[in-house]
Steps between C-alpha positions, in 0.01 A plus 500: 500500500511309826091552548477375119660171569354430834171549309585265258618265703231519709274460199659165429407383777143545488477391158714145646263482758197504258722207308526299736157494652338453160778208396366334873156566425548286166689251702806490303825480608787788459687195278161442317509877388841539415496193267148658374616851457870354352678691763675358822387394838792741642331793290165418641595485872640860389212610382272385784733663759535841261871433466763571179485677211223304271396623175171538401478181269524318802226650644286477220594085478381473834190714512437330154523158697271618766233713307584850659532769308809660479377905491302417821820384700717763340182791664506282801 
């Protein structure tokens, strides 16, 4: 169960990583895309970093915001 979670977690990570270099490449601001994606600037940092427990709505607001697509990230 350990290896699971460290995947997972790991997974987050890369798919915060892809985040945040796409919300740079748009030049827009972690506050821009939280008030875009109607989620907090607190759950975006969080996201970028591959931290907490987000669900996948969030996700999907914020690749929504920034033109990825979701399945892609998930594969990642």
């Amino acid at each position: 169960m350990a290896n699971n979670t460290n995947t997972l977690r790991n997974k987050m990570k890369r798919i915060g990583i892809q985040i945040k270099e796409r919300r740079k490449a748009l030049e827009i601001t972690q506050t821009e895309l939280a008030e875009l994606a109607g989620i907090s600037t607190n759950t975006v940092v969080a996201v970028e970093r591959g931290q907490g427990d987000p669900k996948i709505s969030t996700y999907l607001s914020i690749c929504e915001v920034l033109g990825l697509e979701m399945a892609t990230k998930l594969k990642g």
